[in-house]
PDB file with SEQRES, HELIX, SHEET and CRYST1 records, atoms N, CA, C and O in Angstrom:
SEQRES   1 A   64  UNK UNK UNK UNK UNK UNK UNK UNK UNK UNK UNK UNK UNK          
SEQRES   2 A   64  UNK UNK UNK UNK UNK UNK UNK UNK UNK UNK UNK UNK UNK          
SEQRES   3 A   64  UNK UNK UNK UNK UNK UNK UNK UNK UNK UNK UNK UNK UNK          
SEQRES   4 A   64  UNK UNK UNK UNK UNK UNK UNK UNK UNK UNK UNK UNK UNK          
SEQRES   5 A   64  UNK UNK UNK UNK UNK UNK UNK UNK UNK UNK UNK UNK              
HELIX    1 AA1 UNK A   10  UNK A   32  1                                  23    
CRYST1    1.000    1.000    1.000  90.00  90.00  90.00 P 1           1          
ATOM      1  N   UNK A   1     -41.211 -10.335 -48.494  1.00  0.00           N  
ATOM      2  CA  UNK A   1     -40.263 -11.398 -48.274  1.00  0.00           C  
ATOM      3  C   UNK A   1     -39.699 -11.274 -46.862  1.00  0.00           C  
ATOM      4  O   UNK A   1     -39.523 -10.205 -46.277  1.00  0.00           O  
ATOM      5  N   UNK A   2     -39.435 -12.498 -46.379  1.00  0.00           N  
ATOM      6  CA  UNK A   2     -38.991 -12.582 -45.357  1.00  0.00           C  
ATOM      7  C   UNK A   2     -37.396 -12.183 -45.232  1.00  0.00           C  
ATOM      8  O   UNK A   2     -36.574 -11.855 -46.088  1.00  0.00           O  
ATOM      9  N   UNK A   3     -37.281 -12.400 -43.375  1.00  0.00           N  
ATOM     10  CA  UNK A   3     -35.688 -11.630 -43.926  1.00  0.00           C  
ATOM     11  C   UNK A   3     -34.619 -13.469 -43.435  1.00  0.00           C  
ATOM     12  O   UNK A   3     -34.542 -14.438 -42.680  1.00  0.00           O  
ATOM     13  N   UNK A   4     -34.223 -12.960 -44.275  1.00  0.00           N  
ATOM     14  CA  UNK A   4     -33.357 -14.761 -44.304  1.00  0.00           C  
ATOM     15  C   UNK A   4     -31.983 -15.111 -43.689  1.00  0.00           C  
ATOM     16  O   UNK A   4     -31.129 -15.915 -44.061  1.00  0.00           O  
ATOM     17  N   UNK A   5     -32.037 -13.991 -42.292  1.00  0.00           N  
ATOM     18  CA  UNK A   5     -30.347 -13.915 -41.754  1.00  0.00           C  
ATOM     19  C   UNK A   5     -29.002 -13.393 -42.994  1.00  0.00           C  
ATOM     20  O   UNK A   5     -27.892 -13.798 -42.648  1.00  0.00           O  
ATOM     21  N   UNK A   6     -29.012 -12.770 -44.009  1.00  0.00           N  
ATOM     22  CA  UNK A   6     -28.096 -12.138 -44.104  1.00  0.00           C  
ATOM     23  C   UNK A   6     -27.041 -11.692 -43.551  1.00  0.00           C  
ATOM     24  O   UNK A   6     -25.897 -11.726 -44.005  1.00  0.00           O  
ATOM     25  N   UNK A   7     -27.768 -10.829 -41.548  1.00  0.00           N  
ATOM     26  CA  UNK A   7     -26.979 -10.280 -41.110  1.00  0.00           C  
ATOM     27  C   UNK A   7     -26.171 -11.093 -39.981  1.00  0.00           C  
ATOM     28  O   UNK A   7     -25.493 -10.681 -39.040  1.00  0.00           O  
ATOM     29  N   UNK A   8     -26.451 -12.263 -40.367  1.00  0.00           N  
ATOM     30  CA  UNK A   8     -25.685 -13.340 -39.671  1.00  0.00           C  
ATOM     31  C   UNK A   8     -23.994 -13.301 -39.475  1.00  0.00           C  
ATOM     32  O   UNK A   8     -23.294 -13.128 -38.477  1.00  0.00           O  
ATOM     33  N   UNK A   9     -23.699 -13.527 -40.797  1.00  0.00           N  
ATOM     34  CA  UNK A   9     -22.133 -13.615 -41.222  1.00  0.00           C  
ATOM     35  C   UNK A   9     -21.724 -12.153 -40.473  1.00  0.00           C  
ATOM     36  O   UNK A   9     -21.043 -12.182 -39.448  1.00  0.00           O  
ATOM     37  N   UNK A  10     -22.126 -11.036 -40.978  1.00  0.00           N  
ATOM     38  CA  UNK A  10     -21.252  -9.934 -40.107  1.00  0.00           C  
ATOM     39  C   UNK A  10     -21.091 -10.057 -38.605  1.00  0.00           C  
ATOM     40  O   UNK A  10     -20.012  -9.877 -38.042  1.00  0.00           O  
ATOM     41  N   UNK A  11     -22.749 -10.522 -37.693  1.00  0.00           N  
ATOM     42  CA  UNK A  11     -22.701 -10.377 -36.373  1.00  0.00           C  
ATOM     43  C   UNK A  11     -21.748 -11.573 -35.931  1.00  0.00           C  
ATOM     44  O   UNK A  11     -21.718 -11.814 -34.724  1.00  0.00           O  
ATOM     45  N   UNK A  12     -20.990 -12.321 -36.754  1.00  0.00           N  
ATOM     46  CA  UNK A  12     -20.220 -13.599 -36.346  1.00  0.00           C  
ATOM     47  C   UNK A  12     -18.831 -12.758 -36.406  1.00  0.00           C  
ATOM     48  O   UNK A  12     -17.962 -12.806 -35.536  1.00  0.00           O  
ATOM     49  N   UNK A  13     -18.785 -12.031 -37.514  1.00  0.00           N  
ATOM     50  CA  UNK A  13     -17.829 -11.401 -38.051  1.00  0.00           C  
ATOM     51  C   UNK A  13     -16.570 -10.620 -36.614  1.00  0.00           C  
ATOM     52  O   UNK A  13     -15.436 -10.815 -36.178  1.00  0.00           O  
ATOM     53  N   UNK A  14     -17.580  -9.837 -36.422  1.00  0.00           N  
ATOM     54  CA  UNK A  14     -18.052  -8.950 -34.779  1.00  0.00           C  
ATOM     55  C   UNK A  14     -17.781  -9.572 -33.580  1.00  0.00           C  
ATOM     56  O   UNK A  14     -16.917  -9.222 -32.776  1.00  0.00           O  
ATOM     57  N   UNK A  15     -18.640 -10.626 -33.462  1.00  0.00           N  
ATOM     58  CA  UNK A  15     -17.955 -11.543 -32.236  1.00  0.00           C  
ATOM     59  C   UNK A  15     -16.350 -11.905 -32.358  1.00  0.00           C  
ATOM     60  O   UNK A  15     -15.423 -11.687 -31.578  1.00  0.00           O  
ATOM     61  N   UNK A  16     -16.383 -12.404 -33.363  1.00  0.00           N  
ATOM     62  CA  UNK A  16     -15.419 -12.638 -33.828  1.00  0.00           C  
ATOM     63  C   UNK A  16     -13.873 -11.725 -33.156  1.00  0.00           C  
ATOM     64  O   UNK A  16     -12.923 -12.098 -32.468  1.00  0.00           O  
ATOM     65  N   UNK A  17     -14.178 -10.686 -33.648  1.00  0.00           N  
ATOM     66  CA  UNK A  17     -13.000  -9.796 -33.567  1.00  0.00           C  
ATOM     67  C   UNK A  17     -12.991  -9.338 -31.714  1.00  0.00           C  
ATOM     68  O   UNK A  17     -12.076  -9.275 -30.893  1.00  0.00           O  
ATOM     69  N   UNK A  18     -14.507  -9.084 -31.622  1.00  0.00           N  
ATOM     70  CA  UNK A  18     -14.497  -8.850 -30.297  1.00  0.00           C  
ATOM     71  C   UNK A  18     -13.790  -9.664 -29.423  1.00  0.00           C  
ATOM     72  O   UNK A  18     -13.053  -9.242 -28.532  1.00  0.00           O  
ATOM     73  N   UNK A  19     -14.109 -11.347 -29.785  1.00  0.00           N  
ATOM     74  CA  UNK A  19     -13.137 -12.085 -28.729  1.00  0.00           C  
ATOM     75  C   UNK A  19     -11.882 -11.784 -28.782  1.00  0.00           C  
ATOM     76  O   UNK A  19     -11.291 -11.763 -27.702  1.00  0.00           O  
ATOM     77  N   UNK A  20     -11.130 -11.474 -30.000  1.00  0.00           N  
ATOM     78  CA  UNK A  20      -9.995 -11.655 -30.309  1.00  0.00           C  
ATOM     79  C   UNK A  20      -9.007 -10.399 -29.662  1.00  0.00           C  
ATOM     80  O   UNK A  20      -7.857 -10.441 -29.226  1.00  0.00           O  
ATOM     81  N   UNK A  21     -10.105  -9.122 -29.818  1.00  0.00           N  
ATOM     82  CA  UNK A  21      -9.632  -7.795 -28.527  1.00  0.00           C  
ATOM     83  C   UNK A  21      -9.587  -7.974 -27.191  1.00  0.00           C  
ATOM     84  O   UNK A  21      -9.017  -7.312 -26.323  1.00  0.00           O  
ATOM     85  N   UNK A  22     -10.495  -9.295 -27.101  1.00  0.00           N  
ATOM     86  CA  UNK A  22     -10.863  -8.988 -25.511  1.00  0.00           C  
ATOM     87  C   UNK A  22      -9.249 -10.079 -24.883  1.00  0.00           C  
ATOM     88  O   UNK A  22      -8.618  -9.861 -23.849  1.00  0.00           O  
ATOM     89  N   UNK A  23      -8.949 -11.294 -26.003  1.00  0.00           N  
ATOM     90  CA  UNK A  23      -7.692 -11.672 -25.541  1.00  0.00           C  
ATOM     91  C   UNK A  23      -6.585 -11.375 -25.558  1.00  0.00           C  
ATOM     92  O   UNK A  23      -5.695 -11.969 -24.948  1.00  0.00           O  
ATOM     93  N   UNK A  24      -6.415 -10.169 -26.429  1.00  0.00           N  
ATOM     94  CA  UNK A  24      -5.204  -9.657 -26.976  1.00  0.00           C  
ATOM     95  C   UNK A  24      -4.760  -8.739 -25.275  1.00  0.00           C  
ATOM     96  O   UNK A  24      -3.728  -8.786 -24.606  1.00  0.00           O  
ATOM     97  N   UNK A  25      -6.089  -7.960 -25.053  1.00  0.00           N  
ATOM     98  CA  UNK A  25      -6.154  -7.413 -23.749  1.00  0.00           C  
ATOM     99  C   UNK A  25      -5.686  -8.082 -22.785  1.00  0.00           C  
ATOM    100  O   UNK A  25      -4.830  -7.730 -21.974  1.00  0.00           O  
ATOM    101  N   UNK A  26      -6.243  -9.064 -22.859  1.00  0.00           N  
ATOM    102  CA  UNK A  26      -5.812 -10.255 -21.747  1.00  0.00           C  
ATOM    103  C   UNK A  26      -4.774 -10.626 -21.631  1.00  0.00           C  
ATOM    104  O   UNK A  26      -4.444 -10.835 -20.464  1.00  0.00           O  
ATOM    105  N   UNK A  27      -3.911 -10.855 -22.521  1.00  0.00           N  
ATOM    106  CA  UNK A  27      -2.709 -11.110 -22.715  1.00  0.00           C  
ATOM    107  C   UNK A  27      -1.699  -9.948 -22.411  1.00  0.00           C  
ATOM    108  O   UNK A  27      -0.506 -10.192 -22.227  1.00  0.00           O  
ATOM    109  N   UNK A  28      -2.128  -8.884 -22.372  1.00  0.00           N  
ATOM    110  CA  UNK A  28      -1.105  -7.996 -22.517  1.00  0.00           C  
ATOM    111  C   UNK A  28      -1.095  -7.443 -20.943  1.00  0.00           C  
ATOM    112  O   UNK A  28      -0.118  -6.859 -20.474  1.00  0.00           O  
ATOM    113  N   UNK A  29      -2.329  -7.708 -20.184  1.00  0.00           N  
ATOM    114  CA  UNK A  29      -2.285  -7.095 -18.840  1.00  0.00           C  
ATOM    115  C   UNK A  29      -1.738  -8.440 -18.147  1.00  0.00           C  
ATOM    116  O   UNK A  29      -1.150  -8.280 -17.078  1.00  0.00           O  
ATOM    117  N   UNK A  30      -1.854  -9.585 -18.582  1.00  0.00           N  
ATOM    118  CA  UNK A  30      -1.030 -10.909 -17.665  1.00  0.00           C  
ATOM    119  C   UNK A  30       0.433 -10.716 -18.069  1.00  0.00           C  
ATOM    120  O   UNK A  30       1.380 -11.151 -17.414  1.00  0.00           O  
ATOM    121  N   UNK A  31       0.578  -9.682 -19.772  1.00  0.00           N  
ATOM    122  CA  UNK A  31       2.461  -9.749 -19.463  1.00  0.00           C  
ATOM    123  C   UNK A  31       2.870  -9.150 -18.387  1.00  0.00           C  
ATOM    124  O   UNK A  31       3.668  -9.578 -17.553  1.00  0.00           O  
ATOM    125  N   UNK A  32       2.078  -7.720 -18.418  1.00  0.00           N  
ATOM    126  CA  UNK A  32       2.254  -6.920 -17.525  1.00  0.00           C  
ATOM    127  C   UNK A  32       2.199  -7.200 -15.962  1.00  0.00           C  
ATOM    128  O   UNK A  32       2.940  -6.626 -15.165  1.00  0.00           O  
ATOM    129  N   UNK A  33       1.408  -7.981 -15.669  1.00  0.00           N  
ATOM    130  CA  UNK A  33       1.851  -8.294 -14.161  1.00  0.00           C  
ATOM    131  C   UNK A  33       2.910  -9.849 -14.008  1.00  0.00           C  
ATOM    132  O   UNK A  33       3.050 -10.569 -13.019  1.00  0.00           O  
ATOM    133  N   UNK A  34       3.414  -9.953 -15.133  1.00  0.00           N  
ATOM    134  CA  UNK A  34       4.798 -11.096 -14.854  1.00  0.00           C  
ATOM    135  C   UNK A  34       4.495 -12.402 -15.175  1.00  0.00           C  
ATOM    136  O   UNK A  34       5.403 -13.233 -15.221  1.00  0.00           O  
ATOM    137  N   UNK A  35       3.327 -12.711 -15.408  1.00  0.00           N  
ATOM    138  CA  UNK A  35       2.389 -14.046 -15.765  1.00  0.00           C  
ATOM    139  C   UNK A  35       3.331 -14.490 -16.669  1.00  0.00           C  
ATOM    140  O   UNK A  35       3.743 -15.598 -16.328  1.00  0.00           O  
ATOM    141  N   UNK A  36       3.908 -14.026 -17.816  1.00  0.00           N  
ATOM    142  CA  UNK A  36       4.703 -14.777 -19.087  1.00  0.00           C  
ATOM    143  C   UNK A  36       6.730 -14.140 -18.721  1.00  0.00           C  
ATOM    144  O   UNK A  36       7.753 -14.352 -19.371  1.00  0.00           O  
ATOM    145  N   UNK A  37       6.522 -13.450 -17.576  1.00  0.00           N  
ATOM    146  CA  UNK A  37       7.844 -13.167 -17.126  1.00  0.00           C  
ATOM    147  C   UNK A  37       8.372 -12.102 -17.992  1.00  0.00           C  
ATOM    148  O   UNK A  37       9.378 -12.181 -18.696  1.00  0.00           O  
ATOM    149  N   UNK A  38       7.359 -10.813 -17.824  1.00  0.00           N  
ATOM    150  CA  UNK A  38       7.314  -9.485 -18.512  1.00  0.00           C  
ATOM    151  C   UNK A  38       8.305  -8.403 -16.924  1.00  0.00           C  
ATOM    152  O   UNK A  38       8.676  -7.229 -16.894  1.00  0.00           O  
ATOM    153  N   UNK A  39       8.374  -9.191 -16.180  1.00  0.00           N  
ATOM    154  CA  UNK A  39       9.481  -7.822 -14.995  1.00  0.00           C  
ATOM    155  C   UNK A  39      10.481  -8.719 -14.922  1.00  0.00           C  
ATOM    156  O   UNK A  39      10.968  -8.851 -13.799  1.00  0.00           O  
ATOM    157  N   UNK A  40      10.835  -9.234 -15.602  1.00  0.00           N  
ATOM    158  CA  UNK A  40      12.479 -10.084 -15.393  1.00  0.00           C  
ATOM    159  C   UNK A  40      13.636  -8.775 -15.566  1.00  0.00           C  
ATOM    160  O   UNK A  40      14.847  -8.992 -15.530  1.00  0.00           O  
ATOM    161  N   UNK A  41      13.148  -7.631 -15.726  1.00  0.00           N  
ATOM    162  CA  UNK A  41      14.386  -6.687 -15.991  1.00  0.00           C  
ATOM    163  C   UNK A  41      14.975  -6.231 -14.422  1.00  0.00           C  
ATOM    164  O   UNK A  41      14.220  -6.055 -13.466  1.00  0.00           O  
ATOM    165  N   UNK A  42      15.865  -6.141 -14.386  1.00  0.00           N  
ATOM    166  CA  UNK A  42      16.612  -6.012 -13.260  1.00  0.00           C  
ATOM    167  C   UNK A  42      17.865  -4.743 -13.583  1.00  0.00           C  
ATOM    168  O   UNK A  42      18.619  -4.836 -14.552  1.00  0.00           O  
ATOM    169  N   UNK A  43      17.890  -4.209 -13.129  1.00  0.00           N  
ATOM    170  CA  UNK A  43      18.616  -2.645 -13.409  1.00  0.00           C  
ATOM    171  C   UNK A  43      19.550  -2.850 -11.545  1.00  0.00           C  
ATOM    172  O   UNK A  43      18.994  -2.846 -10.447  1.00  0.00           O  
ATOM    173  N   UNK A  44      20.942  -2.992 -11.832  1.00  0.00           N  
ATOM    174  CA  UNK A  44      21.374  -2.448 -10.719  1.00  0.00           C  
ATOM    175  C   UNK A  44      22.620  -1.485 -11.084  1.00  0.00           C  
ATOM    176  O   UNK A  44      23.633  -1.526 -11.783  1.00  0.00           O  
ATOM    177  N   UNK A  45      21.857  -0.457 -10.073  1.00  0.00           N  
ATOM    178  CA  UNK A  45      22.739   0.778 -10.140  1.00  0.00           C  
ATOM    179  C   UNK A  45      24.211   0.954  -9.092  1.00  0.00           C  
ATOM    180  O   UNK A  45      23.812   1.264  -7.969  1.00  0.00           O  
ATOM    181  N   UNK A  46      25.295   0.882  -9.113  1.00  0.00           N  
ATOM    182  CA  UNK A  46      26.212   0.748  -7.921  1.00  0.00           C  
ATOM    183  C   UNK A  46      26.559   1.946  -8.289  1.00  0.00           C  
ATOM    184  O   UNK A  46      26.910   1.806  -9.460  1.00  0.00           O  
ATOM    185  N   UNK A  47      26.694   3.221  -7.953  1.00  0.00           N  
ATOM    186  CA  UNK A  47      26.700   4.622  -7.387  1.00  0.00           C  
ATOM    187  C   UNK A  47      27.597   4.870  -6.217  1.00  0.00           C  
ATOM    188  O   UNK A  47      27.198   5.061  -5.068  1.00  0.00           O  
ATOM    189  N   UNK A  48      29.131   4.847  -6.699  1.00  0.00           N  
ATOM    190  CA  UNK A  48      30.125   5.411  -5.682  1.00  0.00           C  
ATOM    191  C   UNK A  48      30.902   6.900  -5.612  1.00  0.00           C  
ATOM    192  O   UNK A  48      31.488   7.534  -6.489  1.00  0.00           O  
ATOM    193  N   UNK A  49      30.721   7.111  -4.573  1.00  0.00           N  
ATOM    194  CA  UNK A  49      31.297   8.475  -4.717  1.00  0.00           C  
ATOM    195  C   UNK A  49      33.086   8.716  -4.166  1.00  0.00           C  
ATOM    196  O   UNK A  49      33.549   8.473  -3.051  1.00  0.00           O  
ATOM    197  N   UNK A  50      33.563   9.082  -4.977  1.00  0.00           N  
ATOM    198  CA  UNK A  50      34.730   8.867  -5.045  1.00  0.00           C  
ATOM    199  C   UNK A  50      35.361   9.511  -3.951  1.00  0.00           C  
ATOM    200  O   UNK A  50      34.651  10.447  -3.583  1.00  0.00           O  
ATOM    201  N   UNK A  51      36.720   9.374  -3.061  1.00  0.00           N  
ATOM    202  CA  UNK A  51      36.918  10.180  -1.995  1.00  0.00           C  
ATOM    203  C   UNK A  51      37.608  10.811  -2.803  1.00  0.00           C  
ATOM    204  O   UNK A  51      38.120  10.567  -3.895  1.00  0.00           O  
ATOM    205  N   UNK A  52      37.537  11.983  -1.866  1.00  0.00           N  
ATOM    206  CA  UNK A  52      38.236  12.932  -1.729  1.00  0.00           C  
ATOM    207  C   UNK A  52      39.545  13.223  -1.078  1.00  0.00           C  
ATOM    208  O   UNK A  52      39.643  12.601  -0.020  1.00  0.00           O  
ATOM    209  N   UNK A  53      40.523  13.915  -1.338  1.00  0.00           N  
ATOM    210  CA  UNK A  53      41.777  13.888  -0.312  1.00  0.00           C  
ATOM    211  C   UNK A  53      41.967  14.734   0.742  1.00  0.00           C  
ATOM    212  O   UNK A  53      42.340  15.877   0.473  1.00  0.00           O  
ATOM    213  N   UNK A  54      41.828  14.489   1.653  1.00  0.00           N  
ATOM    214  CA  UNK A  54      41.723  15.491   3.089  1.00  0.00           C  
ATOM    215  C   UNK A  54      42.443  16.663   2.503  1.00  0.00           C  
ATOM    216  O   UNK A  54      43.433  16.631   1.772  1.00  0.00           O  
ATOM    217  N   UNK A  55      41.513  18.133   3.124  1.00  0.00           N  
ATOM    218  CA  UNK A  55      41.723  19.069   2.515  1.00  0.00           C  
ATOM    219  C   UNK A  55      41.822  19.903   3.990  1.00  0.00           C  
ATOM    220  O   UNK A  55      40.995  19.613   4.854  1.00  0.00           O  
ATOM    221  N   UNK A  56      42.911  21.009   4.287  1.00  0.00           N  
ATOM    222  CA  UNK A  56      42.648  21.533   5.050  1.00  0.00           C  
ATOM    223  C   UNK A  56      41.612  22.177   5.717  1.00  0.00           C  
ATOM    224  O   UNK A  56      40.501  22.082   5.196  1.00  0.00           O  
ATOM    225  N   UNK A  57      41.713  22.782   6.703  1.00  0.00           N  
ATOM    226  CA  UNK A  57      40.056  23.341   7.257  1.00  0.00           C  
ATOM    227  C   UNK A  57      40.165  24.910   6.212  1.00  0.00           C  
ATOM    228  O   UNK A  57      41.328  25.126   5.873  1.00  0.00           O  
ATOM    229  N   UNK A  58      39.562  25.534   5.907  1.00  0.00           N  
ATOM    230  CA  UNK A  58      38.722  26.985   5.646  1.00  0.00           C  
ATOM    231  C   UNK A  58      39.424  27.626   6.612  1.00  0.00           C  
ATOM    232  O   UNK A  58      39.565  26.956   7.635  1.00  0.00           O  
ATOM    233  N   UNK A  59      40.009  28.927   6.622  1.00  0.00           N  
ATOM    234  CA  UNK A  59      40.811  29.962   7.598  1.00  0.00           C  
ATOM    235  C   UNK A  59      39.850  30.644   7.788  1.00  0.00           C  
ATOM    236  O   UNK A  59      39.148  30.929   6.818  1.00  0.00           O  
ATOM    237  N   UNK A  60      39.470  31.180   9.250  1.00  0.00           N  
ATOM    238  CA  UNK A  60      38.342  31.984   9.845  1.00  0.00           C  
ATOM    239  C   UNK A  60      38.383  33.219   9.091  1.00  0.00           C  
ATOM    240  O   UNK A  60      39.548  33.535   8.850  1.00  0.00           O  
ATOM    241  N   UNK A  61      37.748  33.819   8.752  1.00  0.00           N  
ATOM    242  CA  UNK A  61      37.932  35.212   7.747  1.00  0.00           C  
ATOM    243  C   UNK A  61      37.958  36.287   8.695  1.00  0.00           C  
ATOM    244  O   UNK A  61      36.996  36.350   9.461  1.00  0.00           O  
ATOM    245  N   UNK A  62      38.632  36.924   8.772  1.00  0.00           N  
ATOM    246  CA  UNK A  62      38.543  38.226   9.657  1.00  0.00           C  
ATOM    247  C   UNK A  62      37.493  39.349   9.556  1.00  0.00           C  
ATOM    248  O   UNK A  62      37.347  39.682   8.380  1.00  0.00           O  
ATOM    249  N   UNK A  63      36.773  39.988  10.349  1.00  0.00           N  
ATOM    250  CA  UNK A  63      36.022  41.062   9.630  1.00  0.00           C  
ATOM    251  C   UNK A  63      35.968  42.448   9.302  1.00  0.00           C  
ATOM    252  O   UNK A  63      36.232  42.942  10.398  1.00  0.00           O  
ATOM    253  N   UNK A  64      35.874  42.984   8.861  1.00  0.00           N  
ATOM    254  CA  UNK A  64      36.495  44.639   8.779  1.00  0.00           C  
ATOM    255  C   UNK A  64      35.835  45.304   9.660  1.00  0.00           C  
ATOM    256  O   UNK A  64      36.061  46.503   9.826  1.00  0.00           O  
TER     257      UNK A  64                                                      
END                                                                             
């Protein structure tokens, strides 16, 4: 007997999923470069350093 494509339905099956990895991929490296507005995060840091109150100078140390 001949062979009558059986293995049809799976190799569709296969494509199938394959496209569906290959867009999921796709999608996830266009969030990543901002395409769907994946770097909208914005972080600002304002970092002050507080003064200090004038402090006399250090007294020369004498030496023995």
């Amino acid at each position: 007997m001949g062979d009558n494509g059986d293995g049809g339905s799976s190799t569709g099956i296969v494509a199938v999923l394959v496209i569906f990895i290959i867009v999921v991929v796709a999608a996830f490296f266009a969030w990543r470069g901002g395409l769907f507005g994946g770097r909208s995060t914005r972080v600002n840091v304002n970092v002050t350093v507080p003064q200090s109150s004038p402090q006399k100078p250090a007294a020369p140390q004498s030496s023995p």
